[in-house]
C-alpha positions in Angstrom: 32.9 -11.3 -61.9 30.6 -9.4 -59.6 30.6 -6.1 -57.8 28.7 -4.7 -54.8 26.9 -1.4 -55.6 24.0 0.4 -54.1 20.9 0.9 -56.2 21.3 4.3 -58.1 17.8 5.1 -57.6 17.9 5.3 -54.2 18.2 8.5 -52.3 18.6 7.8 -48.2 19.5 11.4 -47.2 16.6 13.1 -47.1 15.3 10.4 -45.0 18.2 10.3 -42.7 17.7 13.7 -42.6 14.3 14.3 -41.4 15.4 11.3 -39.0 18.1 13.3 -37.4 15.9 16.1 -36.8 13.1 14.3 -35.7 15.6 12.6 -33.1 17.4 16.2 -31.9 13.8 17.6 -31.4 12.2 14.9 -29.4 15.9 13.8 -27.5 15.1 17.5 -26.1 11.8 17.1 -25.2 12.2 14.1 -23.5 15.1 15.8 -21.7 12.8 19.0 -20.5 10.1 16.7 -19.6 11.3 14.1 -17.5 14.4 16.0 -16.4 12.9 19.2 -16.0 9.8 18.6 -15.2 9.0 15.5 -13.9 11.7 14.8 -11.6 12.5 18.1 -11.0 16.8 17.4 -10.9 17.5 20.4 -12.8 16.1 23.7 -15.2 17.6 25.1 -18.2 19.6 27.8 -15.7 19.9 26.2 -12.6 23.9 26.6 -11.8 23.1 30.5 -12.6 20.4 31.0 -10.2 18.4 28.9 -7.9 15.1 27.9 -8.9 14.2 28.2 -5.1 13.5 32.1 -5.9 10.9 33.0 -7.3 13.3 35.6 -9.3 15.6 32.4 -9.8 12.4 30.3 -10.8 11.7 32.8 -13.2 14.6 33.1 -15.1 14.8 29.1 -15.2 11.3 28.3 -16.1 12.0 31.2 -19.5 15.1 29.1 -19.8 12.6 25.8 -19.8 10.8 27.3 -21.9 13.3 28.6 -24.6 14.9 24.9 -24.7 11.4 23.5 -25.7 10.9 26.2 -28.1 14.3 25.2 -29.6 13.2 21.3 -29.1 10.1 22.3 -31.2 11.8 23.6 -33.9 14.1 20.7 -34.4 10.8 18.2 -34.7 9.3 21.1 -36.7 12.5 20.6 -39.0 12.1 16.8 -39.8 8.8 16.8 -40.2 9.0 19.1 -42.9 11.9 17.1 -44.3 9.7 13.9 -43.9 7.0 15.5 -45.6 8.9 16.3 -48.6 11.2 13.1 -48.4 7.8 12.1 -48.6 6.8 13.3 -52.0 9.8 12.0 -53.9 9.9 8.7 -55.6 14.3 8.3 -55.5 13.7 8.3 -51.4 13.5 4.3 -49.7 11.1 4.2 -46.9 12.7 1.9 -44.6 12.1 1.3 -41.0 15.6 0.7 -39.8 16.4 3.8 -41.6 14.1 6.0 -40.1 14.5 4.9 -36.8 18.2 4.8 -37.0 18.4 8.3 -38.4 15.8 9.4 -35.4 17.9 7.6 -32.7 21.3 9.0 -33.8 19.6 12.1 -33.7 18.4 11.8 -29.8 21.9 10.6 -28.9 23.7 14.0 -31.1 21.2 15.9 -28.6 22.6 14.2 -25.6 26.2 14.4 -26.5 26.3 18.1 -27.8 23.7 19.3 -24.7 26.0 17.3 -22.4 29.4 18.6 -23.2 28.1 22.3 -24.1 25.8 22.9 -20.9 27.1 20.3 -18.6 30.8 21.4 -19.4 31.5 24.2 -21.1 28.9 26.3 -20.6 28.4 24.5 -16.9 24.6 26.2 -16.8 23.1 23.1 -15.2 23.8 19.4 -14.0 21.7 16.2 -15.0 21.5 15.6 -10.8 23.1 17.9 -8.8 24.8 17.3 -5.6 27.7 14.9 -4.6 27.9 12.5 -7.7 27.1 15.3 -10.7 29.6 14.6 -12.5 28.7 11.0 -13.1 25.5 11.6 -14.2 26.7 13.9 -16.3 29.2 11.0 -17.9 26.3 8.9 -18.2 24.1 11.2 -20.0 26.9 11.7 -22.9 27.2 7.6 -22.9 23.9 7.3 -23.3 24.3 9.5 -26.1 27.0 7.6 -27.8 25.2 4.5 -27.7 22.1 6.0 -29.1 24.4 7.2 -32.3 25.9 3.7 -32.3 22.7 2.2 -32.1 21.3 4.2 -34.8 24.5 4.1 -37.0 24.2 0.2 -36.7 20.4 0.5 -38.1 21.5 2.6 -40.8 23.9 0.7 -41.6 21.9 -2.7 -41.5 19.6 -0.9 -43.9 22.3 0.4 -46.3 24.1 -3.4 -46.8 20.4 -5.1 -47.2 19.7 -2.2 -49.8 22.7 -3.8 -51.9 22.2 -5.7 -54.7 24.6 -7.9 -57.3 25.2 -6.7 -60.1 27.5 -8.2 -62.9 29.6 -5.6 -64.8 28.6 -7.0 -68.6 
């Protein structure tokens, strides 16, 4: 008789880890940048005060600019953790692991930014204007199917990673 059981030498959290990190820091980033700054929809503040002042323009580019600091620190966060995941020998380096972990991270970002300032907080809108709240829907779904995406990698990894073993 045979059982499935994962390798006892192998260590995937700190991995997954730095992943998740890496993915909440640069899920932001891409946010600020192409949101923010490149097409210009939305900043950080932009339900609070109109960025079309230069008061209101103010107060929303030290918004910008607190979000990236907070995007920063996330990537600062898994690289650290990469970097020591990096030094241990019970850690797997795997591919579909890493980028799972980093892609589960991007879509946590997009779910948790989406519902808290889109939502609850209501501090800004992906697009604002007559179909907001769709674009807001979308940006959590594209979330969701970044963390199924990246749980589906992990996953992959984790059953490849198994090996049979016979009990005697």
């Amino acid at each position: 008789m045979q059982i499935n059981a994962e390798k006892s030498s192998d260590n995937r959290r700190p991995l997954i880890l730095a992943g998740i990190f890496i993915g909440l820091g640069q899920g932001g980033f891409f946010d600020g940048i192409v949101f923010h700054q490149i097409l210009q929809w939305h900043h950080m503040f932009s339900n609070l005060e109109t960025s079309q002042t230069v008061a209101g323009l103010e107060l929303n580019t030290l918004g910008d600019g607190l979000f990236h600091v907070f995007d920063w620190l996330m990537t600062l966060i898994g690289i650290i953790a990469l970097w020591r995941a990096g030094k241990r020998a019970d850690v797997p380096w795997s591919t579909s692991l890493f980028l799972g972990s980093v892609l589960m991270g991007a879509g946590l970002f997009n779910v948790v930014e989406g519902i808290l300032d889109h939502h609850i907080l209501n501090i800004h809108h992906v697009k604002p204007g007559p179909h907001e709240l769709a674009w807001d829907l979308g940006f959590i779904a594209i979330g969701v199917f970044l963390v199924a995406i990246g749980w589906r990698l992990i996953s992959i990894d984790t059953e490849d990673n198994k090996q049979e073993i016979a009990p005697f």
